[in-house]
DRENPA-3360 file (N, C-alpha, C; in nm, 2 decimals, always signed):
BEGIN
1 = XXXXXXXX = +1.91/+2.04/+0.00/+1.79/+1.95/-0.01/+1.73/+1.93/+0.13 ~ +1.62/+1.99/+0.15/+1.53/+1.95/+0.26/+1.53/+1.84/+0.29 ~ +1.52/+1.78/+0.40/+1.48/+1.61/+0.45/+1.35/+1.61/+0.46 ~ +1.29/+1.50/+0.35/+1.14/+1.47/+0.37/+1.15/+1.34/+0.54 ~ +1.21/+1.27/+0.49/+1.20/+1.18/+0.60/+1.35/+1.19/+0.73 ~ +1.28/+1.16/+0.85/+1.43/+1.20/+0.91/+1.41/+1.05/+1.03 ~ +1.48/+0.97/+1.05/+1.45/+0.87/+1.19/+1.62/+0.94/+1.27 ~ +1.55/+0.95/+1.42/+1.66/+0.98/+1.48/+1.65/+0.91/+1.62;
9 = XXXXXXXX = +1.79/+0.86/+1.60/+1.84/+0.79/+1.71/+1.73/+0.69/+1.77 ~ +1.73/+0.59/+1.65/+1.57/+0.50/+1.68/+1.64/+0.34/+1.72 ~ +1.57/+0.29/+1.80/+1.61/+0.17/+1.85/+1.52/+0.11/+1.86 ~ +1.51/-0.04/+1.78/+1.41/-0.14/+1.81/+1.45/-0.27/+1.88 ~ +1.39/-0.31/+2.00/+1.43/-0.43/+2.09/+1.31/-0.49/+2.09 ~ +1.33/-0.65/+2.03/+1.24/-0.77/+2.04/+1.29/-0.83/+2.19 ~ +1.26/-0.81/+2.30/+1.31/-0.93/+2.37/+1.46/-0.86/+2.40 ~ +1.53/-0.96/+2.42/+1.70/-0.93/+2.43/+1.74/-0.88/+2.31;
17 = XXXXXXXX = +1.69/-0.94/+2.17/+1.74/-0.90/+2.05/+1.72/-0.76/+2.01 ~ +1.81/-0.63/+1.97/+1.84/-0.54/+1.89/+1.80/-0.53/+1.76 ~ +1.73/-0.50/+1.67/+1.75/-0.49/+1.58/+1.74/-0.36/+1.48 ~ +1.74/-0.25/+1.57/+1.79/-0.13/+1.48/+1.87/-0.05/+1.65 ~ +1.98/-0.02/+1.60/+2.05/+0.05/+1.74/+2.08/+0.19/+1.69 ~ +2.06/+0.27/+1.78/+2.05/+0.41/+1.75/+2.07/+0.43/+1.60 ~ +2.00/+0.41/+1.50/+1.97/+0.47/+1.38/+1.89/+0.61/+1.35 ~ +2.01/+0.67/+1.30/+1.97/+0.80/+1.24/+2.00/+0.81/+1.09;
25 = XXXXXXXX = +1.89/+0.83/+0.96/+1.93/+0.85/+0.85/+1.81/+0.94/+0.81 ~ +1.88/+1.03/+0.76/+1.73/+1.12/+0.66/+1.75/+1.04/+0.48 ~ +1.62/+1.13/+0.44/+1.61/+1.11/+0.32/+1.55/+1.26/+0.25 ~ +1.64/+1.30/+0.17/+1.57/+1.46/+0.08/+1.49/+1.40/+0.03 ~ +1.37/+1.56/-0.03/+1.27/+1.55/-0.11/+1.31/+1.47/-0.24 ~ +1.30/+1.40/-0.33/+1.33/+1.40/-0.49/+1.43/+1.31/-0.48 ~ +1.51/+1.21/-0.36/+1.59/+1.11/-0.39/+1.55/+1.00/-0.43 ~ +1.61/+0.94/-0.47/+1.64/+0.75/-0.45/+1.71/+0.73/-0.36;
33 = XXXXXXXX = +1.69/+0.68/-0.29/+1.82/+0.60/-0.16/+1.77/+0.44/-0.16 ~ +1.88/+0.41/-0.12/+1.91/+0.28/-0.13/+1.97/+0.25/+0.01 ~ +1.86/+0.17/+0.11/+1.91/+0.11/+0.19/+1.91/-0.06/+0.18 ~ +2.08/-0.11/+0.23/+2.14/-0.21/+0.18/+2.20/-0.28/+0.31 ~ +2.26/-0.41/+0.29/+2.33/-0.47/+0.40/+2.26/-0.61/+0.41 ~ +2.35/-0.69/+0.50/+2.35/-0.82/+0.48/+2.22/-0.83/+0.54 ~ +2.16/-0.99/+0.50/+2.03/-1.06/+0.57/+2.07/-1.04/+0.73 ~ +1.95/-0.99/+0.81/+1.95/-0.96/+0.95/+2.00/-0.84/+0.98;
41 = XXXXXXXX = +2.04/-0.76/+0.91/+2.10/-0.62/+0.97/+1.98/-0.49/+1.00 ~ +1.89/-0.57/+0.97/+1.77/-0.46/+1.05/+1.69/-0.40/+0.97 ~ +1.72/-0.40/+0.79/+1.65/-0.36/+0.73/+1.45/-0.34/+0.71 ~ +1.44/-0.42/+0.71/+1.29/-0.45/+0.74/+1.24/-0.44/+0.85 ~ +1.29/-0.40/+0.92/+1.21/-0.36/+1.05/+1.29/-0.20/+1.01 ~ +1.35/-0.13/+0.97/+1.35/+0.01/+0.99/+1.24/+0.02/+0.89 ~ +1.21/+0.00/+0.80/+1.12/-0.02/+0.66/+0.97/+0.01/+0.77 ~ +0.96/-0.12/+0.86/+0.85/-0.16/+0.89/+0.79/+0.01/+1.05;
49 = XXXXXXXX = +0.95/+0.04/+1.12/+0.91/+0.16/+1.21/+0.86/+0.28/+1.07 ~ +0.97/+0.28/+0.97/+0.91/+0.41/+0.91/+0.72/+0.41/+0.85 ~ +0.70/+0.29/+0.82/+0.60/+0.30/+0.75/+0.47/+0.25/+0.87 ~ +0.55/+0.27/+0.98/+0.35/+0.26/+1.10/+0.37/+0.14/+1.16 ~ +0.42/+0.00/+1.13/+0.41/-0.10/+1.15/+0.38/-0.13/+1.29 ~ +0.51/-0.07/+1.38/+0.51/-0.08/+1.52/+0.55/+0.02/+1.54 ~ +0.58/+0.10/+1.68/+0.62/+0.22/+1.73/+0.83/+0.21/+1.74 ~ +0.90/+0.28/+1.78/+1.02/+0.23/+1.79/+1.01/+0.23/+1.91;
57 = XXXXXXXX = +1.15/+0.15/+2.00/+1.13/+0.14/+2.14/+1.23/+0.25/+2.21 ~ +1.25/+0.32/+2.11/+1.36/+0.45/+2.10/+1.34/+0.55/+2.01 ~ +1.35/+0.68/+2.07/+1.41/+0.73/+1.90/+1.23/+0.76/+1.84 ~ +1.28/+0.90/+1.74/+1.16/+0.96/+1.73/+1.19/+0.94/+1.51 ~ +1.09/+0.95/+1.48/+1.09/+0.97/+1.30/+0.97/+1.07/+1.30 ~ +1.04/+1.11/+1.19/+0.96/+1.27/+1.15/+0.96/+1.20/+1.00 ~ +0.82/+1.24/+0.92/+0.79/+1.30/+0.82/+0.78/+1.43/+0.83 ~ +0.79/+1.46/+0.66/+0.78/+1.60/+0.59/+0.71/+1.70/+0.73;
65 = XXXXXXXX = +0.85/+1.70/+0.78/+0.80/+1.81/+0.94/+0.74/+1.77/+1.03 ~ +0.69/+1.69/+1.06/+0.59/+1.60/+1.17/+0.64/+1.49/+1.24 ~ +0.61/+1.50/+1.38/+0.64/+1.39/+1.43/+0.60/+1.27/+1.40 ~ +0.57/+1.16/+1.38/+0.47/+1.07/+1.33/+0.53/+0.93/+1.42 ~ +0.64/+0.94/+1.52/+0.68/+0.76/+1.54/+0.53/+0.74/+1.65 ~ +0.46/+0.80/+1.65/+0.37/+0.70/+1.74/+0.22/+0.67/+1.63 ~ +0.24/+0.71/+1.55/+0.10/+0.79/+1.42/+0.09/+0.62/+1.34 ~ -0.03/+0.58/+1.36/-0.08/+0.44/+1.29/+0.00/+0.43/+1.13;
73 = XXXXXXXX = +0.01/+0.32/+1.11/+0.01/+0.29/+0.92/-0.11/+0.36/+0.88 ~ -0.20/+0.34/+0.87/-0.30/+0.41/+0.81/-0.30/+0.58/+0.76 ~ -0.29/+0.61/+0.88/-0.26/+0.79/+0.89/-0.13/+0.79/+0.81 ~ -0.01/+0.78/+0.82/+0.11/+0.74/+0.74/+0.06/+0.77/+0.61 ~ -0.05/+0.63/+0.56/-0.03/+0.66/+0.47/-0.11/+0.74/+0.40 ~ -0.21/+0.86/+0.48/-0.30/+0.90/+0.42/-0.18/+1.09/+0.41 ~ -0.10/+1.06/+0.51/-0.01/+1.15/+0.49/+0.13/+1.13/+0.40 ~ +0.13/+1.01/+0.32/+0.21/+1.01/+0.22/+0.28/+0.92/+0.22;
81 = XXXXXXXX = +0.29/+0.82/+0.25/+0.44/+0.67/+0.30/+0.33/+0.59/+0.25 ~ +0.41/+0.55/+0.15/+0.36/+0.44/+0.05/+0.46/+0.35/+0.00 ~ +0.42/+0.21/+0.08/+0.51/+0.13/+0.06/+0.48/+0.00/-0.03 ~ +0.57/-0.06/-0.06/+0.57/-0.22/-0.11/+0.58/-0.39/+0.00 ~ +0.59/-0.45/-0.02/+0.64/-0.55/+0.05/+0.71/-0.68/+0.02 ~ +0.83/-0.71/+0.08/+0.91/-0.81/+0.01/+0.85/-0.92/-0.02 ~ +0.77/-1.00/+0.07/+0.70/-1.09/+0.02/+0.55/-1.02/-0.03 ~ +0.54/-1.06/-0.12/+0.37/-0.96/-0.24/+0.30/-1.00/-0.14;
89 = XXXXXXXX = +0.18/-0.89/-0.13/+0.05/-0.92/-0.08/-0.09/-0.85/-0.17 ~ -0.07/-0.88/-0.28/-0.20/-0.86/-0.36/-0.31/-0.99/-0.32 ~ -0.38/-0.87/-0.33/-0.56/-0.97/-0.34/-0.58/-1.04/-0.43 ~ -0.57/-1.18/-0.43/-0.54/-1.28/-0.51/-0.65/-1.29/-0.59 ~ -0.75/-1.29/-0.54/-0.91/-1.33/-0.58/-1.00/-1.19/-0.67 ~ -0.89/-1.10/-0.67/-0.92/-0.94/-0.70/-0.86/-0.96/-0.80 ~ -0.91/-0.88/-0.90/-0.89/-0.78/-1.02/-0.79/-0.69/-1.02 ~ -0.62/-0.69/-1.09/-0.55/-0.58/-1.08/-0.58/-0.43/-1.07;
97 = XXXXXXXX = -0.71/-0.40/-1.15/-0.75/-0.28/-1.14/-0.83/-0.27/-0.95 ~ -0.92/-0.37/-0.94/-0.91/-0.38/-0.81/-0.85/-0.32/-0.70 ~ -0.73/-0.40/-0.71/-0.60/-0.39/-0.61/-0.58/-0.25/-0.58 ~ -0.56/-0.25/-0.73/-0.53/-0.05/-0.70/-0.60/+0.07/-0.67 ~ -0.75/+0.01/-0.75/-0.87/+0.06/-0.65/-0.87/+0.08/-0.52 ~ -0.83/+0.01/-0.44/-0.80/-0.02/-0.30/-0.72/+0.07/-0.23 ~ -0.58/+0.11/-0.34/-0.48/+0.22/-0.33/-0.57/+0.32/-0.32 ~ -0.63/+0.33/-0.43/-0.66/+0.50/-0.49/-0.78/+0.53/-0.35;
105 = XXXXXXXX = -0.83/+0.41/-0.27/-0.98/+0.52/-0.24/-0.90/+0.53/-0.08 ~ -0.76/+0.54/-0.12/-0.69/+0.61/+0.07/-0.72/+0.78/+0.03 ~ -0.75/+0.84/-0.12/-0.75/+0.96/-0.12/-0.93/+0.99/-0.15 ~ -1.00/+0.94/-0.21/-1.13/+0.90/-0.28/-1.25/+0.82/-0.16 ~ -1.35/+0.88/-0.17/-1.45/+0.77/-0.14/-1.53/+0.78/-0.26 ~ -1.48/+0.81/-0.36/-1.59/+0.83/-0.44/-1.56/+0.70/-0.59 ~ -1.56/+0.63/-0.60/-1.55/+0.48/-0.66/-1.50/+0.50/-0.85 ~ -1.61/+0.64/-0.87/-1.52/+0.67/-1.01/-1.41/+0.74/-1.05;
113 = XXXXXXXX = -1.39/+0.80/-0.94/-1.25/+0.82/-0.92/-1.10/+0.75/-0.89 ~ -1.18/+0.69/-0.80/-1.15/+0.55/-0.71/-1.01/+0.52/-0.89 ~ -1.17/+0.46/-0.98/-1.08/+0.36/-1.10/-1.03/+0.40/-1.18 ~ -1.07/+0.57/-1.20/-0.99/+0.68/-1.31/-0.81/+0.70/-1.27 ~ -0.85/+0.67/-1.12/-0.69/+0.66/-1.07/-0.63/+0.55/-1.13 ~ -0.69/+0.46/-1.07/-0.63/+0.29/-1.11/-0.60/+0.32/-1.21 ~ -0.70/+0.33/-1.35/-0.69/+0.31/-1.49/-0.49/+0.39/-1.47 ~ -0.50/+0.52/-1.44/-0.34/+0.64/-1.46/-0.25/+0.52/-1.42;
121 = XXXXXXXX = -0.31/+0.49/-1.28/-0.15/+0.40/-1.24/-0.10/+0.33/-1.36 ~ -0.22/+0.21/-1.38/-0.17/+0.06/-1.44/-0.11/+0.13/-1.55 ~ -0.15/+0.22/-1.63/-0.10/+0.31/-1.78/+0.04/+0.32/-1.74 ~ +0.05/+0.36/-1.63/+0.21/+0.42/-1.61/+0.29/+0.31/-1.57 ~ +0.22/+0.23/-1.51/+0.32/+0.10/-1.42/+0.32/-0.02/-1.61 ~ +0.25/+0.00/-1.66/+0.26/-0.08/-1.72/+0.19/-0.18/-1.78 ~ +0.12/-0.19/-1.69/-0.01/-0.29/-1.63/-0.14/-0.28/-1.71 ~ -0.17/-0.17/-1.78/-0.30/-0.16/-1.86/-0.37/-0.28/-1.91;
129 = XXXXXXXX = -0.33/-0.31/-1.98/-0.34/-0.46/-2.05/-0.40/-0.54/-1.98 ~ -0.36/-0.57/-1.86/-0.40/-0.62/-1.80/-0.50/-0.63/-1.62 ~ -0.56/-0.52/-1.65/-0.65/-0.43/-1.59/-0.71/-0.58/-1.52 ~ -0.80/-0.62/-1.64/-0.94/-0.71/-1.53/-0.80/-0.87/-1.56 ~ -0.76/-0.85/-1.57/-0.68/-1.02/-1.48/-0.69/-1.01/-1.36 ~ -0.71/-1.18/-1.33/-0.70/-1.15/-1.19/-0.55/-1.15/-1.13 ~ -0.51/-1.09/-1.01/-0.40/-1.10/-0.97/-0.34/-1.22/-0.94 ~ -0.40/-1.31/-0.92/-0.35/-1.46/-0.91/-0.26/-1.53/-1.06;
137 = XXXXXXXX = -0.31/-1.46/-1.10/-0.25/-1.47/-1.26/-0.15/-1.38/-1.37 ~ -0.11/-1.33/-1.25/+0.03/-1.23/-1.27/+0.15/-1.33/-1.28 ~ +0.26/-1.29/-1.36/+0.39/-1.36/-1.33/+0.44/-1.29/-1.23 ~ +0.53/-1.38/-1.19/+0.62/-1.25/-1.04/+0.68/-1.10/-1.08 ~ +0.72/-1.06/-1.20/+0.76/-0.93/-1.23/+0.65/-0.88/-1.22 ~ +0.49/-0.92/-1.27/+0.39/-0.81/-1.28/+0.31/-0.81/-1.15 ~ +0.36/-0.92/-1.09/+0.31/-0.88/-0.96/+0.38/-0.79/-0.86 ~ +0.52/-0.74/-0.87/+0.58/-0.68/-0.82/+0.55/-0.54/-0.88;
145 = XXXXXXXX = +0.49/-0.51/-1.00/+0.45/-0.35/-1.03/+0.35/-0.42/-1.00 ~ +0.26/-0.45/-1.01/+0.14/-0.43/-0.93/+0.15/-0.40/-0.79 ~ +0.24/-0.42/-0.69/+0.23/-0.35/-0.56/+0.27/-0.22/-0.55 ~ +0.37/-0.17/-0.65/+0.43/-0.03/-0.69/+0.26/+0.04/-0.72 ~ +0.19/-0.03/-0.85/+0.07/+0.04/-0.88/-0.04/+0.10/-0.75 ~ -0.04/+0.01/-0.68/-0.09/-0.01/-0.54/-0.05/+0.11/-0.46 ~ +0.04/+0.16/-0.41/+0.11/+0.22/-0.35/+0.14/+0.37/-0.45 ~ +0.11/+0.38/-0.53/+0.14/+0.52/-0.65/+0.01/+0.52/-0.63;
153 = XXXXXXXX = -0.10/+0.40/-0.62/-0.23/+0.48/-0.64/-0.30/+0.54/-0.49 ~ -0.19/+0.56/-0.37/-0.23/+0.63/-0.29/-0.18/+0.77/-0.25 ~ -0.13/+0.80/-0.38/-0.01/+0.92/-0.43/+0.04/+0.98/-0.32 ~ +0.16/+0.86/-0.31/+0.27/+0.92/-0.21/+0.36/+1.03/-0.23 ~ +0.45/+1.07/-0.11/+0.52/+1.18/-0.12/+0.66/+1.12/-0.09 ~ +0.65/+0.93/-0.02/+0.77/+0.87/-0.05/+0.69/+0.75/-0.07 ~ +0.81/+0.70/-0.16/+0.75/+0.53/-0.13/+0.82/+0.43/-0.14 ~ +0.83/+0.36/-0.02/+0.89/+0.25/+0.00/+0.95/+0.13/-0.05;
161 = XXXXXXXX = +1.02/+0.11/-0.06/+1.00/-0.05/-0.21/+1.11/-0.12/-0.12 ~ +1.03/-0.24/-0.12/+1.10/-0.36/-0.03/+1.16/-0.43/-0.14 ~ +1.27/-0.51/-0.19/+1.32/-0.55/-0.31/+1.21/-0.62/-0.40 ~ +1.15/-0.50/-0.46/+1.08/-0.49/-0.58/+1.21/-0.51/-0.68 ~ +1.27/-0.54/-0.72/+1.36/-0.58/-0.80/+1.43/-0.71/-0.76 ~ +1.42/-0.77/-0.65/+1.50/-0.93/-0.64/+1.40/-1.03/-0.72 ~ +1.47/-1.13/-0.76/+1.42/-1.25/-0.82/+1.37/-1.20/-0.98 ~ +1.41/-1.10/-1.06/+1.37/-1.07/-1.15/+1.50/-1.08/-1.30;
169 = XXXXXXXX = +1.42/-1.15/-1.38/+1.52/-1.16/-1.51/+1.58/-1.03/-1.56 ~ +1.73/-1.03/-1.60/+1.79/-0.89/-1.61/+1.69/-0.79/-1.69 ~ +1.60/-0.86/-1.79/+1.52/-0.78/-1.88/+1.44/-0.70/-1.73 ~ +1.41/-0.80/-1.69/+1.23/-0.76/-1.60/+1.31/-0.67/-1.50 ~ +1.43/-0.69/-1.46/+1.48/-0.54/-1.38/+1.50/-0.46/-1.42 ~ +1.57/-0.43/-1.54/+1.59/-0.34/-1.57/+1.41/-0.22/-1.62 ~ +1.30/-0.33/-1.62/+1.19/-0.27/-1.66/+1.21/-0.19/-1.51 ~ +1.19/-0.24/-1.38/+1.20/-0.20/-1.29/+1.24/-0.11/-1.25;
177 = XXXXXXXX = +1.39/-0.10/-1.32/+1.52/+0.01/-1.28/+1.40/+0.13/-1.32 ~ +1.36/+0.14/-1.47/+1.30/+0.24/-1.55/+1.16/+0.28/-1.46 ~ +1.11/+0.24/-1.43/+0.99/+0.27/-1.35/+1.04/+0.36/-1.21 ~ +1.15/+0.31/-1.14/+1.19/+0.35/-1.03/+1.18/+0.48/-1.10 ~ +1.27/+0.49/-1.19/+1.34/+0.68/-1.24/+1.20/+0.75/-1.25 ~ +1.09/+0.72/-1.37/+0.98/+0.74/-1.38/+0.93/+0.79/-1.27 ~ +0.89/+0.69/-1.15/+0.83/+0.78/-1.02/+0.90/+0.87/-0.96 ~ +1.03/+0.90/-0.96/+1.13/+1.01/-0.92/+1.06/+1.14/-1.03;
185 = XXXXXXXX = +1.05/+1.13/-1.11/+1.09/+1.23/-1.23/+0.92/+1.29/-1.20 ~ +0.82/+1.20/-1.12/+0.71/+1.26/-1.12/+0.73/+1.33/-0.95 ~ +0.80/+1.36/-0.89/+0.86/+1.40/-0.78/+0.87/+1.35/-0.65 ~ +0.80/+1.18/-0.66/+0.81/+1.10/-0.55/+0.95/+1.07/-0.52 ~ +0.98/+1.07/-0.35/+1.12/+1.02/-0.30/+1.09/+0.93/-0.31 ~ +1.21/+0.81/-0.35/+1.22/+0.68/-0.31/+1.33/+0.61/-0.21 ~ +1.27/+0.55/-0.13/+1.39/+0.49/-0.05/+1.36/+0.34/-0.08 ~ +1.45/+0.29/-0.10/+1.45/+0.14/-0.16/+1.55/+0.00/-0.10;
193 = XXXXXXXX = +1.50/-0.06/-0.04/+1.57/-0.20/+0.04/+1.58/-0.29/-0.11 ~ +1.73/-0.35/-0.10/+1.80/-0.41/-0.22/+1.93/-0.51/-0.24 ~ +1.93/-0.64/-0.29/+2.02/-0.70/-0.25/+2.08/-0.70/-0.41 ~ +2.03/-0.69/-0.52/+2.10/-0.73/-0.65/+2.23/-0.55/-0.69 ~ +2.33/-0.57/-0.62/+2.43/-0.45/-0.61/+2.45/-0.38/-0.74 ~ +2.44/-0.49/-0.86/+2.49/-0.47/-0.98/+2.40/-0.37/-1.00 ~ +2.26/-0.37/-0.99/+2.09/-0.28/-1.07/+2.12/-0.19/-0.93 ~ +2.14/-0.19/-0.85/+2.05/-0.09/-0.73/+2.15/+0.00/-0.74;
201 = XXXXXXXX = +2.30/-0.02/-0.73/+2.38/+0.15/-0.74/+2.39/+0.22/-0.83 ~ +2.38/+0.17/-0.92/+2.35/+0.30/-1.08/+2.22/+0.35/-1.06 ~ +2.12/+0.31/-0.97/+1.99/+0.34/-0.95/+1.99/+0.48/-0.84 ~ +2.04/+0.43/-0.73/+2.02/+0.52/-0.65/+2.12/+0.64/-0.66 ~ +2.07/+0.77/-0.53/+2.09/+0.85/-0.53/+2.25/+0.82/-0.43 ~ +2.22/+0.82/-0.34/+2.28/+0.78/-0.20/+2.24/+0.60/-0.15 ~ +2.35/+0.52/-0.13/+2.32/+0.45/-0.01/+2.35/+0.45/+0.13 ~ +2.27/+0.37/+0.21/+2.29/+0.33/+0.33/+2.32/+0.23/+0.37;
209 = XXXXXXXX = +2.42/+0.17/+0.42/+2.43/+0.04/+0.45/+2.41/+0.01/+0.59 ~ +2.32/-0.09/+0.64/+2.33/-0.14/+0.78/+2.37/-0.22/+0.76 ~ +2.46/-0.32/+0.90/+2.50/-0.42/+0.95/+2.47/-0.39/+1.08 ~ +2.42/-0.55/+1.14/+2.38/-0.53/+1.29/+2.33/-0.44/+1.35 ~ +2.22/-0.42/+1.25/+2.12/-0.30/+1.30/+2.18/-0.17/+1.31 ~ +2.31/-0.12/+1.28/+2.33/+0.01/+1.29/+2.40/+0.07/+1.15 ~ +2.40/+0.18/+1.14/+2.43/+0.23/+1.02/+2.59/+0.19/+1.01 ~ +2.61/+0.17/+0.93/+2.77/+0.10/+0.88/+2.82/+0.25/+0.86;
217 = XXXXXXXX = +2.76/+0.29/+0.70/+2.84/+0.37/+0.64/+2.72/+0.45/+0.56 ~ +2.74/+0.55/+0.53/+2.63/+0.58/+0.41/+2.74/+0.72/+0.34 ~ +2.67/+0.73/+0.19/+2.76/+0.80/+0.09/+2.67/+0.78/-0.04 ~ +2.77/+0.83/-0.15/+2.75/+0.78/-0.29/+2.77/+0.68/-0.31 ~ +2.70/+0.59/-0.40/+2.74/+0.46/-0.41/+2.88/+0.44/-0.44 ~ +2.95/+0.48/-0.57/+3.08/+0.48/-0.59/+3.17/+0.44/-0.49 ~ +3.10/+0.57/-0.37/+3.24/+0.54/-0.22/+3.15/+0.44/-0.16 ~ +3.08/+0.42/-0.13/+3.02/+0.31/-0.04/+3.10/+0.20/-0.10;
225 = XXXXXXXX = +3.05/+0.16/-0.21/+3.09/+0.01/-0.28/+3.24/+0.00/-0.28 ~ +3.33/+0.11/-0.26/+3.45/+0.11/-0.19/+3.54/+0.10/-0.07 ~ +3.42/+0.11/+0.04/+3.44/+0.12/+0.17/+3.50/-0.04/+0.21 ~ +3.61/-0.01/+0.27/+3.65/-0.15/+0.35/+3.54/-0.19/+0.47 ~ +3.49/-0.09/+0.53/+3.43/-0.19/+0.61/+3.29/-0.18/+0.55 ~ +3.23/-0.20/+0.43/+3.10/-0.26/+0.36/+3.17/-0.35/+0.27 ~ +3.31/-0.34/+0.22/+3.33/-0.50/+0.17/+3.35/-0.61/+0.23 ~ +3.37/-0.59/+0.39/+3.42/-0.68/+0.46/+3.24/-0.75/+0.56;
233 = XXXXXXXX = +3.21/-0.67/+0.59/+3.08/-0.70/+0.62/+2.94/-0.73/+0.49 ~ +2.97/-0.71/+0.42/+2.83/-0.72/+0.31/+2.90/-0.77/+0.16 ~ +3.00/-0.71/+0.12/+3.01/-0.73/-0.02/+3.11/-0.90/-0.02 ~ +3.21/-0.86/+0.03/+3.29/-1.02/+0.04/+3.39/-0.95/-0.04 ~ +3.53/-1.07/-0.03/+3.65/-1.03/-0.07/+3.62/-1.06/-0.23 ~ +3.55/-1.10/-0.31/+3.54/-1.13/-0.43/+3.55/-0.96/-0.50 ~ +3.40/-0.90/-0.44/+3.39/-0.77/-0.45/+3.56/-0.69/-0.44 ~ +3.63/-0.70/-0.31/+3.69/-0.65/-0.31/+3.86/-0.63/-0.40;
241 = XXX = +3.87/-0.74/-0.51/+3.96/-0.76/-0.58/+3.89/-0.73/-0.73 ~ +3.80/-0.71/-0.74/+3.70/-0.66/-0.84/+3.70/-0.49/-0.87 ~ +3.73/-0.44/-0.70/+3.69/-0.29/-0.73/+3.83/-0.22/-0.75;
% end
């Protein structure tokens, strides 16, 4: 399996604070990965170097062959990194189909296209129904596929998903779980930041675990959620008399 995405040996420094130390992880064409680990271990800021946010202060990331750690969000994503965000940022005052309007015209300037997209997304995300609501009037599950819709409608080659599955009733995850497979099966990689253990490892392909900004351990889920030192740093001894 080819590596669509590769970060090597990347380091980000705020100030005195570390928060990714020489991290190196790829990701093949056609995965789900699951990058995991306690609150502070760096997650969202490697999320935030892959997808343009800021430059790393180390350390180079390649997309599908290309250098890109210096290459804006924008370009990113017009070359394929399509992401989510843990806290939502839909256009509140906008129209679901809208929103993803917005997605679609990163490929489109042409406006009927633009909503021929939208219309495919929301069909696939789920969302049809509810096309002209406005986003402010989503519940939190459909606002969380609405940022997925968003980000499909800029037809990525990966896409990002910041815990688009936390805070969601086991029904509404598992809608989630189903959608994740769905955008796999249409040959988007997924790399996915995740704290609910139980939904994310039957999900993913491979995880990754950080602690303190560096890679702990990564594997199959099976061995990961076995590793002594990911029970001892992230899972807890409860986990550990469990497995």
């Amino acid at each position: 399996m080819t590596a669509l995405l590769e970060t090597r040996g990347v380091w980000q420094r705020f100030g005195g604070l570390v928060a990714n130390s020489d991290v190196s992880i790829s990701v093949g064409r056609g995965e789900i990965v699951g990058l995991i680990g306690p609150n502070g271990a760096g997650k969202s800021t490697l999320f935030n170097l892959i997808a343009g946010v800021l430059p790393p202060t180390q350390g180079t990331i390649w997309f599908d062959g290309v250098d890109v750690t210096h290459m804006p969000a924008a370009e990113r994503c017009v070359r394929g990194v399509g992401r989510t965000f843990q806290v939502v940022k839909s256009f509140e005052t906008m129209t679901v189909i809208d929103n993803v309007i917005v997605g679609a015209l990163v490929r489109t300037t042409v406006m009927r296209e633009a909503r021929r997209k939208a219309h495919e997304v929301l069909e696939f995300t789920g969302l049809a129904a509810r096309a002209d609501v406005l986003a402010s009037d989503l519940v939190p599950a459909e606002k969380r596929r609405l940022e997925v819709a968003r980000a499909l409608a800029t037809e990525p080659k990966l896409l990002l998903l910041d815990e688009v599955l936390t805070g969601l009733t086991p029904t509404e995850a598992q809608t989630g779980v189903d959608l994740v497979r769905k955008v796999r099966e249409t040959g988007v990689t997924v790399l996915m930041v995740e704290h609910v253990m139980e939904i994310v490892m039957p999900l993913v392909d491979r995880a990754i675990v950080l602690d303190l900004g560096k890679v702990l351990v990564e594997g199959k889920p099976s061995d990961v959620v076995r590793d002594p030192k990911v029970i001892s740093a992230y899972l807890g001894d409860r986990h550990a008399q469990s497995a």
